[in-house]
C-alpha positions, 0 to 999 in steps of 0.5 A, spaced: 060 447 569 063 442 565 069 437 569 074 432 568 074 425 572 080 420 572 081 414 568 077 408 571 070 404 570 065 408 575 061 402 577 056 406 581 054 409 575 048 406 570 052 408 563 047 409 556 049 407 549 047 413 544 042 411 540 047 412 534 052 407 536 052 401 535 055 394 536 057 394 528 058 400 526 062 408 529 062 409 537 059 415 540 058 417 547 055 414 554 051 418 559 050 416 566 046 421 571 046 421 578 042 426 583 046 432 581 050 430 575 050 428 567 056 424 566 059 423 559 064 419 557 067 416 550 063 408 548 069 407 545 074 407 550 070 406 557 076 406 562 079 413 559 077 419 564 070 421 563 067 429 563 061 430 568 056 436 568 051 440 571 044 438 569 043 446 566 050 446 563 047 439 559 041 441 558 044 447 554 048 442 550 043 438 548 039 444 545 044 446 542 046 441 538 038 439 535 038 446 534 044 445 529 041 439 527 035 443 524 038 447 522 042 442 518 036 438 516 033 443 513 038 447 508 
């Protein structure tokens, strides 16, 4: 299950930069986790609503997308 959040910094929350972002170059997404949720939001803009989801939903995700990358690596 994947929700929608109001705009707002959640300051409780410990945000990790994508390791393809960079200070220099295009933005990607910050995650934050807590004991029952994936928190995702835009690194581009922090203070617009952030997307939360459920620890099976994001794993889901994630599999998801590096099977798309090998895919893609391997054309």
């Amino acid at each position: 299950m994947i929700r929608k959040h109001t705009a707002g910094v959640d300051t409780s929350l410990t945000w990790v930069k994508s390791s393809y972002s960079s200070d220099d170059g295009p933005s990607c997404v910050e995650v934050a986790t807590d004991a029952e949720q994936i928190h995702i939001r835009d690194s581009k803009d922090v203070t617009r609503p952030h997307l939360t989801a459920s620890p099976t939903a994001w794993s889901t995700f994630v599999a998801l997308v590096h099977g798309s990358s090998a895919a893609t690596r391997s054309r």
